[in-house]
N, C-alpha and C positions, 0 to 999 in steps of 0.2 A: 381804734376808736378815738376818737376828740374829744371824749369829754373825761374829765378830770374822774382818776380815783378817790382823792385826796382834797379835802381844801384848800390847802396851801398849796399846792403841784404846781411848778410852773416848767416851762421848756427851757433847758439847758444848751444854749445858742455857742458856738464855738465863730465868731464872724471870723477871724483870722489870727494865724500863728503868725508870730514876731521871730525873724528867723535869727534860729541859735542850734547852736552845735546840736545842744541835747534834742532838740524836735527836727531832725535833720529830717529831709524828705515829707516833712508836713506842713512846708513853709506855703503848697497852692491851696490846701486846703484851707474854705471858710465857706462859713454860714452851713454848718456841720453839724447838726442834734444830737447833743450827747444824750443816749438814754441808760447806760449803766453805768456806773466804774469799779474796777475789779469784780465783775458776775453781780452786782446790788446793784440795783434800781436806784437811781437818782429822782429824787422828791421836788427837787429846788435847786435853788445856787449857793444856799447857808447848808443844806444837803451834802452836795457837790465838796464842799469845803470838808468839811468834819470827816467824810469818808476819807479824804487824800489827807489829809494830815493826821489822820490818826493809822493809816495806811503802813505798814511795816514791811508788806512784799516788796519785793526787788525792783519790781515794774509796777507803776501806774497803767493801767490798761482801761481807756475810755472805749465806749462800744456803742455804735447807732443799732434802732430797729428791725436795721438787715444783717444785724452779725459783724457789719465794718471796725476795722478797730483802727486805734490811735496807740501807738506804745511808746510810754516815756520813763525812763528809767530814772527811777525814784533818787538813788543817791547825785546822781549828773544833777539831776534837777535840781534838787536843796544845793550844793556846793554853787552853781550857779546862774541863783535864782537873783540875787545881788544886784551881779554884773549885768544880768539881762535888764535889769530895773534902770542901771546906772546908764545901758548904752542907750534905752528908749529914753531916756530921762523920766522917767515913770516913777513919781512920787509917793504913790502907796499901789500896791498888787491887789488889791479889793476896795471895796467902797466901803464906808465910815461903819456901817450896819453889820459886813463881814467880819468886821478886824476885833467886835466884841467878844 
């Protein structure tokens, strides 16, 4: 269904992987709906955030509404989350509202 459970609910758009080691083999995928992470339903994209950074499993595992997943392993990611910032030149990894 289309219509929201939630009032805040928004769709969590994946348009493209910036390619890097840790997302190897997910560099075609884009414009991708993410609808869980790790088995929990994702609400938002301040949602999205709080799950993975308060996240302690090994893998981050994004999941669309057909079961498709995305696996990025959690510690790869944080060690070179930096560098990926530094090679896009990509001055903050979320917008000014996330980073609260």
């Amino acid at each position: 269904s289309n219509i929201p459970e939630k009032v805040d609910q928004q769709v969590v758009v994946l348009l493209k992987a910036l390619a890097a080691n840790v997302n190897e083999g997910y560099q075609n995928v884009n414009s991708w709906v993410a609808d869980k992470v790790n088995g929990e339903k994702i609400w938002n994209l301040s949602d999205l955030v709080k799950k993975v950074e308060n996240s302690l499993d090994p893998f981050i595992i994004f999941e669309d509404k057909w079961g498709q997943q995305i696996v990025i392993d959690r510690e790869k990611a944080e060690n070179t989350h930096q560098e990926i910032l530094e090679t896009y030149r990509i001055t903050f990894d979320r917008s000014e509202d996330l980073r609260k």
